[in-house]
N, C-alpha and C positions, 0 to 999 in steps of 0.2 A: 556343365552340360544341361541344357532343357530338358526338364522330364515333361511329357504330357499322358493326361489322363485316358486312354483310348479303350471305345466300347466296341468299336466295329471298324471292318476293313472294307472299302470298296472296289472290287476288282470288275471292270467294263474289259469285256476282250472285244478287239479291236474296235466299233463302236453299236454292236449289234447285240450280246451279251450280257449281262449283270448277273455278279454274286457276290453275296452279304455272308461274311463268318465271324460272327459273335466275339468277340476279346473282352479280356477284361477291363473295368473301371477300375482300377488299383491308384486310388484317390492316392498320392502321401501327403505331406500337411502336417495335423497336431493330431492326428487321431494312432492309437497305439497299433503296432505290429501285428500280425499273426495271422491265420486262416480258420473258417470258422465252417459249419457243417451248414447246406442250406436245407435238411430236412425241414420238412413241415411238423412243426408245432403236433403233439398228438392232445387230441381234445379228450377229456375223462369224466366230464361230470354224468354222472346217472343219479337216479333218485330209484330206489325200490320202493314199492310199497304193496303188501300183501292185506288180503283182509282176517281185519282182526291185531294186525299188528300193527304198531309204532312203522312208521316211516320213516328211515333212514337213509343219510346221503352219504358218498364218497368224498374224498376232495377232489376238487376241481380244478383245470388247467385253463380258465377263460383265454380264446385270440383277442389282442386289443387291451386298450384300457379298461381298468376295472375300479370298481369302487376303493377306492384307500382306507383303510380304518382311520377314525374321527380323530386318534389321537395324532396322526401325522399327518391329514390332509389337508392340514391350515400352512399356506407360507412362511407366516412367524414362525412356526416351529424350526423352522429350519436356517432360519438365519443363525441362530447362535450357533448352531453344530457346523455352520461349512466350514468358516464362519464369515457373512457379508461383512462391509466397512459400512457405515451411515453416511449416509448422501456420496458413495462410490459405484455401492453394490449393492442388491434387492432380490432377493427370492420374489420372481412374480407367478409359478405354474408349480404344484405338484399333481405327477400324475402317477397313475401305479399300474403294475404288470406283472404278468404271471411269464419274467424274463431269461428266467436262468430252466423255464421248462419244469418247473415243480408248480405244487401246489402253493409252498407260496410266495408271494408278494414280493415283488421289489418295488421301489419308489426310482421314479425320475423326478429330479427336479433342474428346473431353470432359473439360472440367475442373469440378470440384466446389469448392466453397465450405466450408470449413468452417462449423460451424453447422445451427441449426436449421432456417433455411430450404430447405434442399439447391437454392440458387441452382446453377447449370448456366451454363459459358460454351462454345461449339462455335466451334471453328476447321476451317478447312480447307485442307490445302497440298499445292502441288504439288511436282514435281521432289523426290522423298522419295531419291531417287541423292545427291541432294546436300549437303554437310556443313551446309548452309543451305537446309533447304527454303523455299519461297516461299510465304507465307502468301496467301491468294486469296481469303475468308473470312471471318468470326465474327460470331455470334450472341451476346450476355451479356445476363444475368438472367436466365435464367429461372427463373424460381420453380416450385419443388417439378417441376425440369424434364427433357427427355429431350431427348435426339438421336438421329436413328438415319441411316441407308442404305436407301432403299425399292428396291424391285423394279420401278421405275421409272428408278433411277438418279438420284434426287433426296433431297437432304438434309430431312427430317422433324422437325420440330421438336412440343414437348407440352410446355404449362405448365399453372399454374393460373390464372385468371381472376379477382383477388377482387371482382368488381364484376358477376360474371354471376348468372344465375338461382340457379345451384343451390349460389352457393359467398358471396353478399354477407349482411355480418353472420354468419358462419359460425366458429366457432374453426378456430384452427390445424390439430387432428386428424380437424378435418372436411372439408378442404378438396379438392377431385375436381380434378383435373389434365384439363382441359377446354377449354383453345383451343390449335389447332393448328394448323400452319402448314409451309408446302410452300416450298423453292427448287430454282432449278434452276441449273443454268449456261446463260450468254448468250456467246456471241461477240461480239457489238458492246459491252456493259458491265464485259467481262474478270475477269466477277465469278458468283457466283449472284444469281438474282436471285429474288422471290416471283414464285407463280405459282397461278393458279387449276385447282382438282379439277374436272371439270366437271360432279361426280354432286349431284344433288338428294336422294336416296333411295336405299338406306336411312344414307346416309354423307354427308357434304357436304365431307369431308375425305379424302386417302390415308391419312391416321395411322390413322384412325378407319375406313377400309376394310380397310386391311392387319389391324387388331387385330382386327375383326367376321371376316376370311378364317382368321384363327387359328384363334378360336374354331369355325368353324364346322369344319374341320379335325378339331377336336375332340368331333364329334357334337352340337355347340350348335346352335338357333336355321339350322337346317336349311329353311327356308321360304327360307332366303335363295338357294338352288343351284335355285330354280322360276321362272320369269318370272312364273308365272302368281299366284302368293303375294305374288311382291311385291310386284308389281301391287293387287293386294287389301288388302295391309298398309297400303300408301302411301295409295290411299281409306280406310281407317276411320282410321288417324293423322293424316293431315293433312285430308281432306275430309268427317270423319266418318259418311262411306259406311258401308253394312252391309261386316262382316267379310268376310262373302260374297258380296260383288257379281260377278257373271257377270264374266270375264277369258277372254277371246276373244283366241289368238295370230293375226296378221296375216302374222308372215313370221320365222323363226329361229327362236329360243329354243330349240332342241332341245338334248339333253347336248351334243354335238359343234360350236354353234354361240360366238359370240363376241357377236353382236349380235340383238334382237328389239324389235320392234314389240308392243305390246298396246294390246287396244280393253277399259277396263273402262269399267261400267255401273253408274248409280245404281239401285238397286232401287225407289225413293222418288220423289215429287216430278216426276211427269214422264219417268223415265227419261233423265237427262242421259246421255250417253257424251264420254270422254275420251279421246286416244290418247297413251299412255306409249312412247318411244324410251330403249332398254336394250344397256348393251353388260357383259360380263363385264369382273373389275377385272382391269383390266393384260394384257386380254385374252386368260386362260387360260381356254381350256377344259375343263380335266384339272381341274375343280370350283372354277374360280372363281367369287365371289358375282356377283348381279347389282347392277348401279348403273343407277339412273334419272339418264339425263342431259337429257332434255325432256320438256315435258307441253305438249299443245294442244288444245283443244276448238273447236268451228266457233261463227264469230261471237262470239270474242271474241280478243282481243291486249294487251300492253302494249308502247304504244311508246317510254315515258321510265319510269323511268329504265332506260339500256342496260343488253346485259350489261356484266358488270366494271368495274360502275361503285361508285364508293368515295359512301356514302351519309351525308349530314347532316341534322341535323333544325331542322326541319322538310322531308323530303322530299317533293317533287311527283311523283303518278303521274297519268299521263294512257295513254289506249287507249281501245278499243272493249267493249260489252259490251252485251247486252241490258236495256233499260231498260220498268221497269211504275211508271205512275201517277212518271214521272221518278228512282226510283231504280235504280241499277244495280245496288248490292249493299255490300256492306262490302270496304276495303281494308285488309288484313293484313299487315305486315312484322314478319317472325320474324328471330329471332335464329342462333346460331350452335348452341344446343340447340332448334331449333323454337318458343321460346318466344317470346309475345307479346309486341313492344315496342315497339307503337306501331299503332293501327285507329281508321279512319274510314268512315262511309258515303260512297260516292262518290253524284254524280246526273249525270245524263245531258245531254248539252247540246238530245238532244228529251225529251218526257211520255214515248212510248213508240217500243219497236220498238229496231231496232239503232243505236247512235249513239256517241258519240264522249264519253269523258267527261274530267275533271281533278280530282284530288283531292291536298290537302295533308294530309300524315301527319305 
């Protein structure tokens, strides 16, 4: 049976309509089982200082990569402990994080493959004090692949996909480094474990937000620092709304906020309205992009499949929707680039009016 990876559901009722319900990315592949908590990282460092006294600090839970102590942050160190092969395997990256949510340190590190594929193996240890650090960790194969440390405090993984949209039957020197994937550390699994992004829009991934926060950093694709844009982007790319549909903010979205609500409007068709829930990545607002994490419109739902549900095909979707002359609209499951891969009409279980429907994808 084909599994595929699915982040989102497209349901168009009859062709006037769109709503978007967030699913999960439940990657499977080489990465280990489990489910992991997506709280936010709690930040601790303070410094007191009174006068007259000595200055003291607490320990600290840096987001992000953080400096390594000297003794582990050379790659040779770590060739003998994984342990590489010479002229097979190469420790080329250590990086270090505050991963497991304490104050202290774990190391990532990445080993390269010789060869054309630039396979990627990631490990991760703790207790870096010790002559034998404890491995807790690793990822292997990744093809044409990365590791990083998110600003999250989660291990980030990037491969290429050869079986996706933009990369199947494609040569070697064409190949887009295209699915990505998120851990975290669990306490009850003693591990990292995968874990779901919870953005629809314009990211469905951390890799793929962090890298779109770079850019935009950079003076790029600046619509993304608007609620109100991206709101309007997300209608004309996925619901093929005009460019410029009205985007009515409800509550936030200002430079200084973290979370908003927007109300966009179909120009077409009846005037459908939608309401988009937005919160900034990783919750900066010193110009973090925005991420659409939910979309709802009135009188319509999907109630199977859940979120975070790992999808097989033939999927069944059932929910609510408006139904004309018995049908309700087409059912859309996209990929992990938006791309179609797999639509049905659904119909309604009445001819018309609101009702309840079931459809197999």
């Amino acid at each position: 049976m084909n599994m595929y990876s699915i982040k989102q559901l497209l349901l168009k009722t009859s062709i006037l309509v769109g709503l978007v319900l967030l699913l999960a990315a439940c990657t499977g592949g080489n990465s280990p089982n489990g489910t992991g908590s997506n709280a936010t990282p709690t930040t601790q460092s303070q410094v007191t200082a009174t006068t007259g006294v000595a200055a003291t600090s607490t320990p600290s839970i840096g987001l992000g990569s953080q400096h390594c102590p000297a003794a582990v942050s050379s790659p040779a160190h770590w060739n003998a402990l994984i342990p590489t092969q010479a002229n097979v395997t190469e420790v080329v990256r250590v990086l270090c994080g505050n991963l497991k949510g304490t104050p202290t340190l774990q190391a990532l590190v990445t080993v390269l493959h010789d060869g054309t594929g630039a396979i990627v193996d990631a490990y991760v240890y703790d207790n870096l004090t010790s002559a034998t650090p404890t491995q807790i960790f690793k990822v292997l194969n990744l093809y044409k692949g990365d590791a990083k440390i998110s600003g999250y405090n989660t291990v980030i993984t990037a491969e290429v996909d050869l079986n996706s949209s933009v990369n199947i039957n494609k040569p070697g020197v064409a190949l887009n480094q295209d699915l990505t994937r998120e851990f975290k550390w669990s306490d009850g699994a003693g591990t990292l474990v995968q874990i779901i992004f919870s953005g629809i829009f314009p990211d469905l991934t951390r890799y793929q937000a962090e890298a779109d926060q770079v850019q935009v950093n950079q003076g790029q694709q600046s619509w993304k620092l608007s609620a109100t844009t991206t709101a309007q982007n997300f209608g004309a790319r996925l619901l093929t709304w005009d460019s410029n549909a009205p985007a009515t903010i409800v509550s936030g979205g200002g430079q200084g906020d973290a979370q908003a609500v927007v109300k966009l409007k179909n120009t077409t068709a009846g005037s459908q309205e939608i309401t988009l829930t937005m919160s900034r990545l990783e919750g900066n607002t010193n110009g973090g992009i925005w991420i659409i994490t939910a979309v709802a419109a009135d009188g319509m739902s999907i109630t199977q499949p859940q979120s975070a549900s790992l999808l097989s095909t033939p999927a069944t979707v059932t929910g609510m929707g408006n139904a004309f002359e018995g049908v309700v609209g087409p059912v859309t499951i996209l990929d992990h680039l938006y791309a179609d891969i797999g639509h049905v009409s659904a119909h309604g279980a009445a001819g018309n009016g609101n009702t309840t429907f079931s459809a197999s994808v």
